[in-house]
N, C-alpha and C positions, 0 to 999 in steps of 0.2 A: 568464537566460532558460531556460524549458522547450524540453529539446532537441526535444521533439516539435515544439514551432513554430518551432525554429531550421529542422528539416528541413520542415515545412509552408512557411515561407516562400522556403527558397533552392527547392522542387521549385518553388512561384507565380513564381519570378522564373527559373528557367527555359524554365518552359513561355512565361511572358511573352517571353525572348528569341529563343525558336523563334519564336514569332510574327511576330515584328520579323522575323528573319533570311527566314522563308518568303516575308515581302511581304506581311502583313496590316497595315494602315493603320488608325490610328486619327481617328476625328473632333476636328477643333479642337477641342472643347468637350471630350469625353474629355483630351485631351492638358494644356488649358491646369488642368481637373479635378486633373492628377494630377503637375501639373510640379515639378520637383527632387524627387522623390519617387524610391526604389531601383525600385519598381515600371517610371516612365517611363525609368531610365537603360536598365533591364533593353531594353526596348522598343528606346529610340531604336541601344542601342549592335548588336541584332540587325539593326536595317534599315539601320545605317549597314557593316555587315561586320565589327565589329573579333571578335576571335573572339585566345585565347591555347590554346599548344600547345608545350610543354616548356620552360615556362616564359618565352618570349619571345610578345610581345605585336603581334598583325599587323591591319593597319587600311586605309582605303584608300590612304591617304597615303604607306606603307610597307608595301606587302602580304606582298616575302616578301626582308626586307633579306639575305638570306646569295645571296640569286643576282643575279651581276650578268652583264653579255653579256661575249661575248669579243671578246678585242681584236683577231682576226683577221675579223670581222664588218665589214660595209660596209652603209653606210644606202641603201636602194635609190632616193631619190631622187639618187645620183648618175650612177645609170645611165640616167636618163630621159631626157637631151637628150645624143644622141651628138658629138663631138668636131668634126666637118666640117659640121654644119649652119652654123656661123654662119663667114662667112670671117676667115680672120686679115688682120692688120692689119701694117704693116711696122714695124720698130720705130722709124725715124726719118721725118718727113713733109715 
């Protein structure tokens, strides 16, 4: 292929991903138009978020796999109901 429309086509399927990613929505009728096509992936994969950056590939499902929380972290629903609201019970009845 002519590299002119090698680089004509990836600049179209970027700007198409910008698109997608800003949150410009295409009509069903455009969509089901242009489906399994590079054009629609370009699209769909900007407004779904996936986006790659040195090489690893981040989406919403794994947005940014190298950080995880620390293990000294406590989930704040366990501070929600204090220790003495509800009375204890004896251990034998």
């Amino acid at each position: 292929m002519n590299p002119f429309f090698e680089k004509a086509k990836a600049e179209i399927l970027m700007v198409t991903y910008l698109r997608g990613h800003g949150g410009f929505e295409m009509s069903r009728f455009t969509r089901r138009l242009i489906a399994r096509s590079d054009l629609h992936r370009a699209w769909l994969l900007g407004s779904l978020g996936y986006f790659e950056e040195g090489g690893v590939s981040y989406g919403p499902s794994n947005p940014y796999p190298g950080i995880m929380s620390e293990t000294g972290e406590t989930d704040e629903a366990q501070h929600v109901i204090p220790d003495d609201v509800f009375p204890t019970y004896p251990a034998q009845l």
